[in-house]
N, CA, C and O of each residue as an XYZ file, in Angstrom:
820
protein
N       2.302    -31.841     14.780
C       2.369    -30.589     14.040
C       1.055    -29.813     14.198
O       0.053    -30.487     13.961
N       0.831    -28.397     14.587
C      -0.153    -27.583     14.577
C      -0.936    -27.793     13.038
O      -2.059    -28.279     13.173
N      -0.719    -27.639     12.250
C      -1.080    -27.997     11.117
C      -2.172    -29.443     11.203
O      -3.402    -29.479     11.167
N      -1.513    -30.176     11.284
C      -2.257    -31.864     11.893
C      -3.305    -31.466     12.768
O      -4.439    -31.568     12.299
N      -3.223    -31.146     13.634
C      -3.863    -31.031     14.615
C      -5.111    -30.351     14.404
O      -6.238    -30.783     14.643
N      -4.674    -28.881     13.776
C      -6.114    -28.645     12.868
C      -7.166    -29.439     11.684
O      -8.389    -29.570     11.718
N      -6.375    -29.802     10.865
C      -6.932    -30.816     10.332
C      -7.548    -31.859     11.226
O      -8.729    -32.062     10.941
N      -7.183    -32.427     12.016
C      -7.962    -33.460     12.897
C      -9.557    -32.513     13.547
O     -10.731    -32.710     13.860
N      -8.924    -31.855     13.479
C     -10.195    -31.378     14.816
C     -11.363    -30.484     13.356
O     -12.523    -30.073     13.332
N     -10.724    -30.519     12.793
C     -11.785    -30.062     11.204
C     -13.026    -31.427     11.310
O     -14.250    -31.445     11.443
N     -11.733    -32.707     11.141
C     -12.176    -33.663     10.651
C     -13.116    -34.314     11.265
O     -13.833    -35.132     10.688
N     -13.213    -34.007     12.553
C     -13.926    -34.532     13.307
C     -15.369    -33.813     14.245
O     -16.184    -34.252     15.056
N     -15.063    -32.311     13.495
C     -16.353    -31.453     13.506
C     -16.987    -31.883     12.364
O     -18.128    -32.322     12.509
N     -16.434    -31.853     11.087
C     -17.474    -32.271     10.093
C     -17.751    -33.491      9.919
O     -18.653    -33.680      9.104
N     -17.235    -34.538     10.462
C     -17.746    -36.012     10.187
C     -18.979    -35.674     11.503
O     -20.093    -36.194     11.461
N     -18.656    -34.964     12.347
C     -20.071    -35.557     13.457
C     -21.134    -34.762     13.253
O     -22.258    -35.092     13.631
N     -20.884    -33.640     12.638
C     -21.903    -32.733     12.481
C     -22.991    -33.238     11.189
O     -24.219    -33.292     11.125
N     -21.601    -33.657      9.960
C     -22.190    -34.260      8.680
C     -23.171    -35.322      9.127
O     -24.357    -35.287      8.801
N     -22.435    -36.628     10.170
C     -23.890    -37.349     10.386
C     -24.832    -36.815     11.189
O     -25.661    -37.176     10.354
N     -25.317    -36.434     11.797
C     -26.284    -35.846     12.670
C     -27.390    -35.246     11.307
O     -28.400    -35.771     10.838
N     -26.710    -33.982     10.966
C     -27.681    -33.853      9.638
C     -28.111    -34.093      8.586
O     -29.001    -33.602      7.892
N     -27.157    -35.210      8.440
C     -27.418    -35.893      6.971
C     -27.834    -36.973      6.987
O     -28.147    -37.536      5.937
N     -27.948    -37.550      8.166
C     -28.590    -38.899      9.017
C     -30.220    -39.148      7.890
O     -30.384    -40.321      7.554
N     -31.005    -38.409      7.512
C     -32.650    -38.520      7.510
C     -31.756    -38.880      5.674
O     -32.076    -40.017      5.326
N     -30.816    -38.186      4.599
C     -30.286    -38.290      3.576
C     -29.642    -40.001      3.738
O     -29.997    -40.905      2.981
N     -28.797    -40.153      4.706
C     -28.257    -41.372      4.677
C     -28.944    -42.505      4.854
O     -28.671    -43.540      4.247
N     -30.171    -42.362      5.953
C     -30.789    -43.194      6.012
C     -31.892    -43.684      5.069
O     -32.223    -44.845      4.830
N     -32.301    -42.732      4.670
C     -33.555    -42.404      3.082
C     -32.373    -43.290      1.658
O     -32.923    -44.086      0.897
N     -31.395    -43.109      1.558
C     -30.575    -44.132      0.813
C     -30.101    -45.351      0.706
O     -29.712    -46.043     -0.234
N     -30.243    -45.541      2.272
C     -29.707    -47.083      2.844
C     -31.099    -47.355      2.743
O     -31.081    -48.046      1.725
N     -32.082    -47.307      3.024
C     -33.351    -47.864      2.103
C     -33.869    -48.101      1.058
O     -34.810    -48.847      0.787
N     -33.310    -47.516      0.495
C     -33.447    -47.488     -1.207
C     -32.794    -48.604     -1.893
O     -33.210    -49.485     -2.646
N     -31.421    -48.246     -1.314
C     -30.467    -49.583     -1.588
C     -31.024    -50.505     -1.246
O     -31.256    -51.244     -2.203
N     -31.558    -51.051      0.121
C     -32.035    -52.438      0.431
C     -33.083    -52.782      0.046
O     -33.413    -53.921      0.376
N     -34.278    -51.790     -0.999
C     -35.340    -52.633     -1.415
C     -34.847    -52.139     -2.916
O     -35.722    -51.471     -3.466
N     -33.949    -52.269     -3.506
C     -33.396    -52.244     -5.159
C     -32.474    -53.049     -5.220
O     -32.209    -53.710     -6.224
N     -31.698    -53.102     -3.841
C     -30.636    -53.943     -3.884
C     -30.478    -55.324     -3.318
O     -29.625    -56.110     -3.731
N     -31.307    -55.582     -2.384
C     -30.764    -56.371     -1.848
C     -30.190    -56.195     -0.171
O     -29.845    -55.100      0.274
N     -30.161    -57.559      0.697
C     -29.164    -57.458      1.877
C     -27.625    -56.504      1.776
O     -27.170    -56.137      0.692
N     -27.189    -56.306      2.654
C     -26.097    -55.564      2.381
C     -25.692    -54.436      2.108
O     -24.739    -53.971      1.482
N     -26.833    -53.920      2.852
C     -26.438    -51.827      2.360
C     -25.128    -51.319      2.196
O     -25.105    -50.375      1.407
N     -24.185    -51.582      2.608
C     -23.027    -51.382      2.898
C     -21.747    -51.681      1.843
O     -21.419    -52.866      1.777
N     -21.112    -50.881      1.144
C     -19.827    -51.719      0.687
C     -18.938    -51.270      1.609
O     -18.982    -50.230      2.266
N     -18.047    -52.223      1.603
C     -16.916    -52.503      2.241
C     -15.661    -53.205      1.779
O     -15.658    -54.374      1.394
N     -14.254    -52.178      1.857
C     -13.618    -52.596      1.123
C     -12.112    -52.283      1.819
O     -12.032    -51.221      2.438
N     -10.920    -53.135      1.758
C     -10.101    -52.580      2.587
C      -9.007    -51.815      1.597
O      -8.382    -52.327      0.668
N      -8.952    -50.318      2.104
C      -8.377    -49.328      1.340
C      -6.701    -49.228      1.980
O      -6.401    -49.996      2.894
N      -6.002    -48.565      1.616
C      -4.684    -48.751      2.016
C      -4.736    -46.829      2.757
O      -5.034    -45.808      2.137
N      -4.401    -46.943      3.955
C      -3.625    -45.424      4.574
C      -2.893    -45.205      4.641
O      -2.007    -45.590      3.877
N      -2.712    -44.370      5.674
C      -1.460    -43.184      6.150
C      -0.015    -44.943      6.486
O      -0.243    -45.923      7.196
N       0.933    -44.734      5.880
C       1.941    -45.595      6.033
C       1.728    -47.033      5.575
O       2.153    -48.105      6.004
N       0.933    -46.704      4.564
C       0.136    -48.096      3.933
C      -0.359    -49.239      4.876
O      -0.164    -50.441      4.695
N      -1.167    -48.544      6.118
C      -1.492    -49.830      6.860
C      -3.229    -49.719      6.374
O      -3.781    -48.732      5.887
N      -3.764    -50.894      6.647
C      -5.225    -51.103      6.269
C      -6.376    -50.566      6.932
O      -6.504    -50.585      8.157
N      -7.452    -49.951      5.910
C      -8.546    -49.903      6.795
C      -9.668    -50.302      6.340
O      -9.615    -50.445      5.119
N     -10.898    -50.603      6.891
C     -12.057    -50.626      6.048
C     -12.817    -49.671      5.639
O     -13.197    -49.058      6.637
N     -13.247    -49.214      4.682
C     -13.616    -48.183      3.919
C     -15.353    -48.724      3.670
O     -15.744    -49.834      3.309
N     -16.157    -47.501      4.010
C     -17.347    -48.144      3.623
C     -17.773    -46.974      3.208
O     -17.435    -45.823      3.482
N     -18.603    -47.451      2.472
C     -19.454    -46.202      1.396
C     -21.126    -47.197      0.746
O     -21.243    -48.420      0.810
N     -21.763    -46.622      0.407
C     -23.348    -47.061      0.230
C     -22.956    -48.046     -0.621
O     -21.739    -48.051     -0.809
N     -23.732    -49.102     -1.352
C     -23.565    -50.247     -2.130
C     -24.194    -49.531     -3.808
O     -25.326    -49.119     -3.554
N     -23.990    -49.355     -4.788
C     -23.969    -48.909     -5.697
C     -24.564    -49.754     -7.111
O     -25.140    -49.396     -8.138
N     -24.181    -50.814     -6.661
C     -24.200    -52.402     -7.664
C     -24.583    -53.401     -7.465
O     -24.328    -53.897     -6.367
N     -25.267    -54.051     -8.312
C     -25.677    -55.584     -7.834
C     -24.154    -56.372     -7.188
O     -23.038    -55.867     -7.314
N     -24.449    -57.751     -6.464
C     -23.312    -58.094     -6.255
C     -22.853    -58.727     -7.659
O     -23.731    -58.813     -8.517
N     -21.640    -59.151     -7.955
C     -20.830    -59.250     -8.784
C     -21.391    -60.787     -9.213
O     -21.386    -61.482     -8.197
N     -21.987    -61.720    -10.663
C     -21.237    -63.236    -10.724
C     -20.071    -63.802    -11.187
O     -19.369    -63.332    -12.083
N     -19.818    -65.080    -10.408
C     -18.469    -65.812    -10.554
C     -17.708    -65.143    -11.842
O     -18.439    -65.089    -12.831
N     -16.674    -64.737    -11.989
C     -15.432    -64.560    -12.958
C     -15.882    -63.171    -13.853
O     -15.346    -62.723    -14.866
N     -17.220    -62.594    -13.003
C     -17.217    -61.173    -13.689
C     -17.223    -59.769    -12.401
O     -18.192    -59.034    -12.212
N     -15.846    -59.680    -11.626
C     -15.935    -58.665    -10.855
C     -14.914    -57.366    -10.898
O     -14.719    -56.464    -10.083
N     -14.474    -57.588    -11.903
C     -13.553    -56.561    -12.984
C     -14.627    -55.593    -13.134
O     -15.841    -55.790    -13.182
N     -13.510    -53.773    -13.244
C     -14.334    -52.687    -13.969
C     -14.849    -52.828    -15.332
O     -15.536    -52.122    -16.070
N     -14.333    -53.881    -15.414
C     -15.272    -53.564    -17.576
C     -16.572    -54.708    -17.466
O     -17.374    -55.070    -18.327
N     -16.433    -55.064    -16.184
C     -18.354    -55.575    -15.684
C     -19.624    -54.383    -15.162
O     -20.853    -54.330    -15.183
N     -18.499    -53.525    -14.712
C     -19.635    -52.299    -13.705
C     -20.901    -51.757    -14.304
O     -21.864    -51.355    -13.651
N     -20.795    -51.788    -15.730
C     -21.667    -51.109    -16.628
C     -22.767    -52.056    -15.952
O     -23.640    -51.578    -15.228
N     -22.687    -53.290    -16.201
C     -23.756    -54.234    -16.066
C     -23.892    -54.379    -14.735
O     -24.545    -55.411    -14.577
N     -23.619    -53.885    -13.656
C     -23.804    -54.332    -12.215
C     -24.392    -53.085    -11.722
O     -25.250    -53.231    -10.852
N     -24.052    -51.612    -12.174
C     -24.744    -50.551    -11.576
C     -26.063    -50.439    -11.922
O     -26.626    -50.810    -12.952
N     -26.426    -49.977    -11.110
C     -28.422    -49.928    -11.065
C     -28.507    -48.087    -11.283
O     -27.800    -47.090    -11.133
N     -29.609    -48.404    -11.642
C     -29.906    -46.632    -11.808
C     -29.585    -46.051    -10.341
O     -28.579    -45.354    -10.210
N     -30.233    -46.260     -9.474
C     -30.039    -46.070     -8.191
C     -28.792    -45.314     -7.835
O     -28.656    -44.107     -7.636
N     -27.910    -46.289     -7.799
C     -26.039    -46.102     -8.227
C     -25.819    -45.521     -8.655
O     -24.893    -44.852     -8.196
N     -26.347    -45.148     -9.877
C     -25.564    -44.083    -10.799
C     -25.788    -42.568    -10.084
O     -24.937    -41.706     -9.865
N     -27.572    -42.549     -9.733
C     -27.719    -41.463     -8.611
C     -26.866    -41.079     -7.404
O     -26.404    -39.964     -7.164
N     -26.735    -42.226     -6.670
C     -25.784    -42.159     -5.551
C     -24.396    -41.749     -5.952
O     -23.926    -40.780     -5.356
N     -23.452    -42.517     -7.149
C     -22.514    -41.781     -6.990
C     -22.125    -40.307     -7.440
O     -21.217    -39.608     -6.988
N     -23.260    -39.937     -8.688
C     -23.133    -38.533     -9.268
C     -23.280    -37.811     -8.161
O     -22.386    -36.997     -7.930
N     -24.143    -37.888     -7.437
C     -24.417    -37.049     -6.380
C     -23.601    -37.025     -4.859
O     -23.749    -36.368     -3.828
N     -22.515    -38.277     -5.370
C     -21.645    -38.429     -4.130
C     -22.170    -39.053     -2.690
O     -21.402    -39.361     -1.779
N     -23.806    -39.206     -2.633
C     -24.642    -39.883     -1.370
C     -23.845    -41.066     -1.056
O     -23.717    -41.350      0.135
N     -23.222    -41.886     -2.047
C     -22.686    -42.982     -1.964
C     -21.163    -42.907     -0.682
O     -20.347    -43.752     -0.313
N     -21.326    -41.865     -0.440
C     -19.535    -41.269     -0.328
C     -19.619    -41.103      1.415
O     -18.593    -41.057      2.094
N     -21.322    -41.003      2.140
C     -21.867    -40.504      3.226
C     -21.542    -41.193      4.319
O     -21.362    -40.598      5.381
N     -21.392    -42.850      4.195
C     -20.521    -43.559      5.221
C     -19.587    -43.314      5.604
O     -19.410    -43.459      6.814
N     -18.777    -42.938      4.969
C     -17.135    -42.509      4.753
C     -17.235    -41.246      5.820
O     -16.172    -40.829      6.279
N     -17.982    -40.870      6.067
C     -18.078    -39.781      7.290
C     -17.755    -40.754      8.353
O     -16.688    -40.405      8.859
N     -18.069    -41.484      8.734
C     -17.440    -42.453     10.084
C     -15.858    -42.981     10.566
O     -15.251    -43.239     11.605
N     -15.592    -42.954      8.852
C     -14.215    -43.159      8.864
C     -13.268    -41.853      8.930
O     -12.063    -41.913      9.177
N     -14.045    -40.565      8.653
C     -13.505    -39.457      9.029
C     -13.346    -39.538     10.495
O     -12.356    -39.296     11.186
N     -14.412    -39.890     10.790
C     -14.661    -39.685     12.286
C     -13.400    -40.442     13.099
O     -12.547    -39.705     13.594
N     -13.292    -41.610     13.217
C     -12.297    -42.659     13.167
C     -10.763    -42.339     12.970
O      -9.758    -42.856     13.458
N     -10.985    -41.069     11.880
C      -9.367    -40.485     11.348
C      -8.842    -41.962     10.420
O      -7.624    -42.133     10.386
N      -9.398    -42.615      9.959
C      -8.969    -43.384      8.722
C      -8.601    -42.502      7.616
O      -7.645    -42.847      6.921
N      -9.099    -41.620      7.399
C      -9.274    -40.662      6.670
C      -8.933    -39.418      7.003
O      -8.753    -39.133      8.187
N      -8.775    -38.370      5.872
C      -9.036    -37.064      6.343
C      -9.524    -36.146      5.298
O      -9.172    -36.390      4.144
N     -10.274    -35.135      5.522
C     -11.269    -34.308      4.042
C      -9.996    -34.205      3.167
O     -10.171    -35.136      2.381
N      -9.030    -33.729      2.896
C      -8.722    -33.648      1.833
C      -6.804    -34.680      1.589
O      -5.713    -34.643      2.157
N      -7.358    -35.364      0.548
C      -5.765    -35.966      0.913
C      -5.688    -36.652     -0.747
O      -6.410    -36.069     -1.557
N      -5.031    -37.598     -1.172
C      -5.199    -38.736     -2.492
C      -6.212    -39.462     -1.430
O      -6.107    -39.622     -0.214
N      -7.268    -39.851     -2.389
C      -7.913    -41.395     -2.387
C      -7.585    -42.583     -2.018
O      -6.819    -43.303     -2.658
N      -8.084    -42.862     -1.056
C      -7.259    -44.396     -0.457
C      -7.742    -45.134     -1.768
O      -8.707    -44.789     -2.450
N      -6.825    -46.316     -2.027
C      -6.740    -47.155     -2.754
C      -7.033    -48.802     -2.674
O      -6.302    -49.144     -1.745
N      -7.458    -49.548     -2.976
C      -7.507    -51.151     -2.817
C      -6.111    -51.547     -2.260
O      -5.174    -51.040     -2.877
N      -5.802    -52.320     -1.260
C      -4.876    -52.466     -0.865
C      -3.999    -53.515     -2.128
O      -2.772    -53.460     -2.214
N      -4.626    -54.198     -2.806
C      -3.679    -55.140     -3.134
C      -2.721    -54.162     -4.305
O      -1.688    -54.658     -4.756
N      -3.094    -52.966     -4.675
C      -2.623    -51.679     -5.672
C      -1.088    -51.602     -4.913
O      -0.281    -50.831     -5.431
N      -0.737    -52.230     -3.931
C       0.800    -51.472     -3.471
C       1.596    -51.804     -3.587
O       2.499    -51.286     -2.930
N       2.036    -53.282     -4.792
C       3.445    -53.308     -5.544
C       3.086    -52.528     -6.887
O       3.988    -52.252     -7.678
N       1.712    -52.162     -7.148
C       1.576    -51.390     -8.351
C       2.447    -50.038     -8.536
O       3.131    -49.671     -9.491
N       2.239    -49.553     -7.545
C       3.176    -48.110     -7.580
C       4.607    -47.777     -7.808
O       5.429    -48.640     -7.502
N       4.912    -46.952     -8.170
C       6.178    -47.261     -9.090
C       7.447    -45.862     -8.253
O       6.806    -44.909     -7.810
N       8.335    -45.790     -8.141
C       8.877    -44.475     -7.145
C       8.258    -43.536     -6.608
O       7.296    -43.928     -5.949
N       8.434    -42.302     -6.619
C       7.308    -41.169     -5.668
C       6.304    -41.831     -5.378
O       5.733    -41.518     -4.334
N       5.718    -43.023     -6.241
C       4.131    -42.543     -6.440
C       3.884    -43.502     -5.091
O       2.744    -43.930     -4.914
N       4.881    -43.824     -4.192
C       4.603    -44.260     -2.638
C       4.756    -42.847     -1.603
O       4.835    -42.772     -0.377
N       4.757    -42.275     -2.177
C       4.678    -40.834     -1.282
C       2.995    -40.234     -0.539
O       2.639    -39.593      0.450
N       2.306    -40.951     -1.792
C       0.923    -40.716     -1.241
C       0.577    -41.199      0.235
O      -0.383    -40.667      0.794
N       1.287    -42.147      0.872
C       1.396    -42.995      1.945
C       1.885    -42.273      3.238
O       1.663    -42.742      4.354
N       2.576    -41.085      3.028
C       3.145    -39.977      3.861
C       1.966    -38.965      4.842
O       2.216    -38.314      5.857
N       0.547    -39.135      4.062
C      -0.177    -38.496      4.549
C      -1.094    -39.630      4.564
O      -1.016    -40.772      4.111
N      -2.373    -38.714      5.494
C      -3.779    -39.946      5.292
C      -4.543    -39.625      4.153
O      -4.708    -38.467      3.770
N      -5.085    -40.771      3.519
C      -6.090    -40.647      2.382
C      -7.404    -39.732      2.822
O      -8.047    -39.631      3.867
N      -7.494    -39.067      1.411
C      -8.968    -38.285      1.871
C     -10.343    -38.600      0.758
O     -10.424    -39.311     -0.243
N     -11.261    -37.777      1.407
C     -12.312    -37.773      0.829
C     -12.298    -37.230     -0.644
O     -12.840    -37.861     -1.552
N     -11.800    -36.302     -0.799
C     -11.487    -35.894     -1.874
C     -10.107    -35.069     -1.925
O      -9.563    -34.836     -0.845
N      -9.659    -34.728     -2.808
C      -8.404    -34.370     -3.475
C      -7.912    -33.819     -4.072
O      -8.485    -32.729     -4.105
N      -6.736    -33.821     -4.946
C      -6.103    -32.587     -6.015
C      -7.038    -33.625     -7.384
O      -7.876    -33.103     -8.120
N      -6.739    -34.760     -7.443
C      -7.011    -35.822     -8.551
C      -8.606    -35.460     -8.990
O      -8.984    -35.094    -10.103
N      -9.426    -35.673     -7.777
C     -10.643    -35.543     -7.898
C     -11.305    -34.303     -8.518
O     -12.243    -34.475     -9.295
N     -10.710    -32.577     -8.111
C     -10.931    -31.614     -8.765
C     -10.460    -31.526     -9.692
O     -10.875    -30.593    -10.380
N      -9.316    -32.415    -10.305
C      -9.051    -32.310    -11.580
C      -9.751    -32.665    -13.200
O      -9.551    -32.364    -14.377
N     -10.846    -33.650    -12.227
C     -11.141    -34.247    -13.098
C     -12.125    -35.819    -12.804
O     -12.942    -36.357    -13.552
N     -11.657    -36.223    -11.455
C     -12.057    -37.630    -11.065
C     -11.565    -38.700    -11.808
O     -10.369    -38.988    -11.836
N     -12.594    -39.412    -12.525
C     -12.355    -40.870    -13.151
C     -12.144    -40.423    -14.460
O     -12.559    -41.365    -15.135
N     -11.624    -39.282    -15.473
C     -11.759    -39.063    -16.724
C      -9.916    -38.744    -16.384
O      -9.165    -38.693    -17.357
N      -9.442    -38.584    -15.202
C      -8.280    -38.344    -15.548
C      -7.314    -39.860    -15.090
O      -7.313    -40.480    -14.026
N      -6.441    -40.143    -16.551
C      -5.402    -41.187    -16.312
C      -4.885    -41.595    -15.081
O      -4.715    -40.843    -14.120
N      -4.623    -42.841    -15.115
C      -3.839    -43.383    -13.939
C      -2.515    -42.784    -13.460
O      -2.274    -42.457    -12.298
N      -1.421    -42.648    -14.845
C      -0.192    -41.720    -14.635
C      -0.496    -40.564    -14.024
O      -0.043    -40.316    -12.906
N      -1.287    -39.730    -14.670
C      -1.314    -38.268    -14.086
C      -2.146    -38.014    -12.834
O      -1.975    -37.106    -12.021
N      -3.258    -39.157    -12.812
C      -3.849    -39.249    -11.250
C      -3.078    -39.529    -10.244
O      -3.442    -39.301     -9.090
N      -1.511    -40.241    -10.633
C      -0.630    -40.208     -9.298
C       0.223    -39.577     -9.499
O       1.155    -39.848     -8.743
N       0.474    -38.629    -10.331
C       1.217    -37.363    -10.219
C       0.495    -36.333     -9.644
O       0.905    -35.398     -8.957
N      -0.488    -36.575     -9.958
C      -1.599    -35.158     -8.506
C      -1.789    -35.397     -7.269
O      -2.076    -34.518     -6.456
N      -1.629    -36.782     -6.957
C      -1.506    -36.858     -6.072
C       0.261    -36.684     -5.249
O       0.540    -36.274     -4.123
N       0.939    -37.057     -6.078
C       2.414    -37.025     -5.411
C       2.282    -35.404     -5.107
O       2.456    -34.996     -3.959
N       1.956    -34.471     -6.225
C       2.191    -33.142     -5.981
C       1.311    -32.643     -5.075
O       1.656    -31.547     -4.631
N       0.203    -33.115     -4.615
C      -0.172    -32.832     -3.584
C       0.584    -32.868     -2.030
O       0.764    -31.935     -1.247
N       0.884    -34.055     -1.928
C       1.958    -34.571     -1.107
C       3.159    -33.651     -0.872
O       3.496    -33.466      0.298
N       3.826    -33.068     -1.834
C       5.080    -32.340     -1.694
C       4.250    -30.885     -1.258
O       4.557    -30.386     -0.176
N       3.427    -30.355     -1.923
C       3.015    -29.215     -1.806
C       1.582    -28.992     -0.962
O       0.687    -28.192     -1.233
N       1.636    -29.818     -0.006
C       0.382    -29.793      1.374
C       0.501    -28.667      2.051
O       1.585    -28.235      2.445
N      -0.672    -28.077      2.246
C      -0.776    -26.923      3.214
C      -1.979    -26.988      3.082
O      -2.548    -27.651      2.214
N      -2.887    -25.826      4.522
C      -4.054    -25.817      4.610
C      -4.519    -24.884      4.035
O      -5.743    -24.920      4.156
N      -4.205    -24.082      3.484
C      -4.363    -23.314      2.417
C      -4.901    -23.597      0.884
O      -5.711    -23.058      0.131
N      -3.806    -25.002      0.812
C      -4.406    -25.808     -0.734
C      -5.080    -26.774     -0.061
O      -5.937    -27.139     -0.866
N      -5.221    -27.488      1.063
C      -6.608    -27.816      0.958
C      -8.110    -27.323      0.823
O      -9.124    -27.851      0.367
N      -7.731    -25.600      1.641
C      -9.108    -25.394      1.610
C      -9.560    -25.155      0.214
O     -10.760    -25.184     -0.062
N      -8.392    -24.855     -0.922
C      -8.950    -24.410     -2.182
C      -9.428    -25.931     -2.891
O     -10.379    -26.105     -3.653
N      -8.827    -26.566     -2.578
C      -9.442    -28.157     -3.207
C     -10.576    -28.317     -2.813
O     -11.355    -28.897     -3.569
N     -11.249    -27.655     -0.929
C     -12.764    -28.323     -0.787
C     -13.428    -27.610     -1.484
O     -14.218    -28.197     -2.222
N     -13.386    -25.713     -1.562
C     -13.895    -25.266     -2.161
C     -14.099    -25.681     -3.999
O     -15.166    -25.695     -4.613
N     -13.030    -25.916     -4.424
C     -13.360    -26.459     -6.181
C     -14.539    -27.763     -6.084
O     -15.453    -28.054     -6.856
N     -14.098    -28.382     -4.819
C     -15.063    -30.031     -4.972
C     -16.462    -29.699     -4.871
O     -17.253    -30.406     -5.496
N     -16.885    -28.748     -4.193
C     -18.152    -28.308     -4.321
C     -18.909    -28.093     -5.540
O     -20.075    -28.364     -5.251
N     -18.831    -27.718     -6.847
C     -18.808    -27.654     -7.978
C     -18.885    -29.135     -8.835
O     -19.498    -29.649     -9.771
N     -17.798    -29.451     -7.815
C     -17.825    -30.923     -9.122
C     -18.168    -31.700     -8.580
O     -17.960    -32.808     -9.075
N     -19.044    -31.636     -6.983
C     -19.892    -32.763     -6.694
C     -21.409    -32.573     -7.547
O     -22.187    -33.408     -8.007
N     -21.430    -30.908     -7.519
C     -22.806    -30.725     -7.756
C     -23.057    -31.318     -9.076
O     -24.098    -31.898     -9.383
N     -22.019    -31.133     -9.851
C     -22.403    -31.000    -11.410
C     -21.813    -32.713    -11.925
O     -21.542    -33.188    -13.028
N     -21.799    -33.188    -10.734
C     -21.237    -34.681    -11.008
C     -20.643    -35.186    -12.323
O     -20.883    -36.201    -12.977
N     -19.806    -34.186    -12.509
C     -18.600    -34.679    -14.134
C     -17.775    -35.409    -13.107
O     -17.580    -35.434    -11.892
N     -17.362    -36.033    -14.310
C     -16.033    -37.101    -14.041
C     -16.108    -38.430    -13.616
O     -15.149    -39.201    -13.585
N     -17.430    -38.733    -13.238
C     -18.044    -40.215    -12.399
C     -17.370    -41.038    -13.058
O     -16.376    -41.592    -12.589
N     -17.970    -41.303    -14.653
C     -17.676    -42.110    -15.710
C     -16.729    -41.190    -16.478
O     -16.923    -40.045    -16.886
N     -15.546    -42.062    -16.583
C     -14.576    -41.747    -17.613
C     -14.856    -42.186    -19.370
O     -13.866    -42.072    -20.092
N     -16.137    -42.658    -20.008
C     -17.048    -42.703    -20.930
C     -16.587    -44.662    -21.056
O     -17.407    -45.267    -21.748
N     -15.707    -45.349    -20.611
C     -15.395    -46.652    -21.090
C     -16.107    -47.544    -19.907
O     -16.827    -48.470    -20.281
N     -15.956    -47.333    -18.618
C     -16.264    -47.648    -17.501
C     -17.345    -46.695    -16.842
O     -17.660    -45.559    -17.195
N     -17.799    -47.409    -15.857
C     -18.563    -46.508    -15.010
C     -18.340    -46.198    -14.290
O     -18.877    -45.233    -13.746
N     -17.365    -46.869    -13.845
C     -15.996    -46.325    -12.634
C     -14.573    -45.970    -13.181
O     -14.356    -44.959    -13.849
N     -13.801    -46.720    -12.902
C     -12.491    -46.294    -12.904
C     -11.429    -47.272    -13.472
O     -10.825    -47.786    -12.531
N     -10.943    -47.756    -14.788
C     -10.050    -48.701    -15.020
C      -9.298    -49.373    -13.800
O      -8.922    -48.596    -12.923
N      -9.090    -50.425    -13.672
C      -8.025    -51.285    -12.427
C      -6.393    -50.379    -12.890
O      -5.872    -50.310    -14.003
N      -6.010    -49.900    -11.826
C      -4.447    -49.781    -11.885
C      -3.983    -50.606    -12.665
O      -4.526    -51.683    -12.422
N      -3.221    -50.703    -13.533
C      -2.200    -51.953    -14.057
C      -1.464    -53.031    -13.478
O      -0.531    -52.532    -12.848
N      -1.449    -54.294    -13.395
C      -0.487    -55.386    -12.639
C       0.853    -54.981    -13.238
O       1.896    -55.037    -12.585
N       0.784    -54.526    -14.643
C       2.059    -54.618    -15.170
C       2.769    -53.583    -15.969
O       3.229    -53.635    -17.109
N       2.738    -52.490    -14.958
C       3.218    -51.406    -15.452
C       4.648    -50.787    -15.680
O       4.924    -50.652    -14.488
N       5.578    -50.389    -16.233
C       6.826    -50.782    -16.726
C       7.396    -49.778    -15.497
O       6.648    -49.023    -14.876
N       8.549    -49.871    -15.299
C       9.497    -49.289    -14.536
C       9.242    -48.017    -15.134
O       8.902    -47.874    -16.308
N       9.453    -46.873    -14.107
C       9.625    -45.604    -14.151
C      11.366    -45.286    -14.939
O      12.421    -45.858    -14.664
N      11.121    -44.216    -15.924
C      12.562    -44.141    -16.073
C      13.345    -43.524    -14.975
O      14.570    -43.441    -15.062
C-alpha cells in the first residue's frame, strides 16, 4: 500500500537521522546508566508485533535489576533510580528504540508493543492492535500514557486501528511533542510505571 510505504521510508529517515544526532545524548546516558547502574546498559525485552510475532525491544535500563520474587510493577517504586525517573520523563530512555525503527520492528506511530506473554490477555477487537506494527508512540500515549486505564488504553488503541491514516498519525506526533516535553503521564500516581494487564480479566460482553 502507498500509504505503508510512506510510513516505512518516514521510518527509516528518522530512525537514521535520530541516531546520528542524538548519538553524543544516547551515548552521554548509556554512561550514566553504567556508572549508577551497573553492567547492562540495555533493557531488553521481547514485545509482541505486527501479527503478534516477536521482537526484541530495547530501550535504556531505568532500574536496578529486580530481587528474587520482587519483579512485579508494585516493586518499580523501589527499583527506579533517580536517573530513571529522568530518563523516562524525558523519554531518553525510549532512544534505542530508534534501531528498532530502523529494523521496522516498529513504526513512529502505532499502539505500544506489549510483553509478549499479554496475548491470551486480550479479549475480542482488542487483537486488532496486531493488524498494524507497534509504535513509538500513539493514540493511548497522547491521551494520557500510564494515567490512562487498561480498558480504555485498548480501546485507543483498537480505534486507532480502525481509523489509521497518515493524517491521524501526523496529528498524534505532533500532540506527543508536548507530552514528551512536559513528561505527564509517566506515573499513573500508584506505580511508576504501568499496572500488569490482568491474568484474569472477565469475558467481554
Amino acid at each position: 500500500m502507498p500509504a505503508d510505504v510512506l510510513r516505512r521510508a518516514v521510518d527509516v529517515t528518522v530512525a537514521a537521522v535520530g541516531l546520528l544526532l542524538l548519538a553524543p545524548v544516547l551515548g552521554g546516558a548509556a554512561l550514566a546508566v553504567r556508572a549508577t547502574m551497573g553492567p547492562r546498559v540495555l533493557f531488553r525485552q521481547e514485545r509482541l508485533g505486527l501479527a503478534g510475532r516477536p521482537f526484541t525491544l530495547l530501550k535504556l535500563r531505568t532500574m536496578k535489576h529486580p530481587e528474587p520474587g520482587r519483579e512485579g510493577p508494585e516493586f518499580d517504586a523501589d527499583r527506579m533510580t533517580r536517573l530513571g525517573s529522568v530518563l523516562r520523563a524525558s523519554s531518553v530512555d525510549e532512544l534505542p528504540s530508534l534501531w528498532n525503527l530502523l529494523r521496522g520492528d516498529i513504526t513512529l506511530v502505532g499502539p505500544r508493543p506489549l510483553p509478549t506473554h499479554y496475548w491470551p490477555r486480550y479479549r475480542g477487537d482488542e487483537y486488532r492492535r496486531f493488524e498494524v506494527k507497534p509504535g513509538i508512540t500513539g493514540l493511548a500515549q497522547v491521551s494520557g500514557r500510564n494515567l490512562v486505564d487498561w480498558p480504555e488504553r485498548l480501546a485507543l488503541d483498537v480505534r486507532y486501528v480502525e481509523q489509521r491514516s497518515l493524517l491521524g498519525d501526523a496529528r498524534i506526533l505532533v500532540r506527543t511533542v508536548p507530552t514528551v516535553l512536559s513528561g505527564s503521564g509517566v506515573s499513573n500516581g500508584q506505580v511508576v510505571t504501568m499496572h500488569a494487564l490482568p491474568a484474569d480479566r472477565p469475558p467481554l460482553d
